[in-house]
C-alpha positions, 0 to 999 in steps of 0.5 A: 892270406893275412892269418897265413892259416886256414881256419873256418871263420873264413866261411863266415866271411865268405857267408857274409860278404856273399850276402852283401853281393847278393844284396847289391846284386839285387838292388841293382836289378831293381835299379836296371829293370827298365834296361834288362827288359831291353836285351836279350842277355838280361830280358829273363831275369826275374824283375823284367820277366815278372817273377817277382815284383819290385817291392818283393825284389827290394825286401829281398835286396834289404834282408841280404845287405842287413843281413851279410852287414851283421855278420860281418860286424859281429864276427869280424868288428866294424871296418869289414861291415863299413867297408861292405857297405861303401862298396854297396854305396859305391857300386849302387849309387856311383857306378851303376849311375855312371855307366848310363852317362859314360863307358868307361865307368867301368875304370871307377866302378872296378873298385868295387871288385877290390875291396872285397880284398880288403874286407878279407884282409881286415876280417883277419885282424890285418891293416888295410894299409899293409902294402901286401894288400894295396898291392893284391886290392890294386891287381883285382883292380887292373884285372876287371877292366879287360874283364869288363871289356871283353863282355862289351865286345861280345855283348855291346851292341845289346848295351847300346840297344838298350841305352847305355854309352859304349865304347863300341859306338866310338872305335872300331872292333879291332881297336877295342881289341887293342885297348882291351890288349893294353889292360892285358898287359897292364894286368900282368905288369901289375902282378909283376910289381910283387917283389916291391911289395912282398920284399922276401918273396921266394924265387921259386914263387917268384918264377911261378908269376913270371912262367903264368905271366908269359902263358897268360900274355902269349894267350892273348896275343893269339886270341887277340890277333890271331885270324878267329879273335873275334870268334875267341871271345868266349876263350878270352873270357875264360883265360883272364879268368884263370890268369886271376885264379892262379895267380890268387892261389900262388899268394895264398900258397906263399902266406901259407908257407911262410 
């Protein structure tokens, strides 16, 4: 989206920063062993069921964040490999810390899905300042806390079994559906701020985010009221998903054009 082409360095990039996750990944399966043993959704994993051992798991976890963390600075210079590695700093020592105090950790830890973005960004020679970037890093940002709350609907009472806070223990399914809706909207009005941060935005483009908003809202209302919602969790899932896919290839597309 930055270069506004598409060349192969950007498998280098997505090589390195996919290292990097595996690497945090990892390190937090290390972290949370003791509590992937307790639930089911996790007790497989291959620390808890004894595939690989800790201090097998942590030379791996090293390799890939050494590993994604020079790839990205030999191609691509120092603020993607820095910001690689706050991300690790901040999703393996912050967030996975806090959401054993707090559920709604999970409202801090969603930087982490944003900076993603801005590695990309940099990686391409463009400011992290660019208001084009802050605004697609702010909407990755929104997007992962329904995201997140969908999961605890569906697997909160393993979360809870297993020790971690929810926010299952403190209102009922029905309100966290209505929290859950209100992050919903709130994502779909922070794709809809685009013209105030890309001023020359088609119309045609434009049309696009509002026609994706009103299906991906309309979605929503049915699934998160209808008679079967909660039945629909798996189908929530799955459309937030999509709602995010599209809306990233709409602004892939425009930059492409442009």
């Amino acid at each position: 989206m930055c270069a506004g082409a598409f060349d192969f360095q950007i498998l280098f990039l997505a090589l390195g920063v996919f290292l990097l996750a595996g690497g945090a990944g990892a390190l937090n399966q290390i972290q949370e062993r003791s509590y992937d043993a307790r639930m089911e959704r996790t007790m497989n994993r291959p620390i808890p069921s004894g595939r690989i051992s800790v201090a097998n798991a942590v030379m791996v976890s090293l390799f890939f964040i050494v590993g994604g963390t020079m790839m990205l600075y030999l191609f691509f210079g120092l603020i993607p490999a820095v910001l690689g590695l706050f991300n690790i700093l901040w999703y393996n020592l912050f967030y996975t810390n806090l959401k054993k105090v707090t559920a709604f950790a999970v409202v801090p830890g969603s930087l982490t899905g944003a900076v993603p973005a801005l590695m990309g960004w940099a990686a391409a020679g463009g400011s992290i300042l660019d208001s084009t970037i802050i605004f697609i890093a702010f909407f990755l940002f929104i997007w992962q806390v329904p995201h997140f709350w969908l999961l605890m609907l569906k697997y909160g009472k393993e979360y809870e079994e297993a020790g971690f806070p929810t926010i299952n223990r403190t209102v009922s399914p029905a309100n966290l559906r209505m929290i859950v809706f209100s992050w919903i909207i709130a994502t779909s009005a922070s794709s809809m701020m685009v013209p105030f941060f890309i001023s020359d935005i088609s119309t045609v483009l434009f049309a696009a985010i509002v026609i994706l908003n009103i299906l991906f809202v309309t979605t929503f209302i049915k699934l998160s009221f209808g008679k079967s919602a909660v039945i629909n969790l798996r189908s929530s899932f799955l459309s937030l998903n999509i709602y995010m896919l599209l809306f990233m290839v709409i602004m892939a597309v425009y930059h492409l054009l442009v």
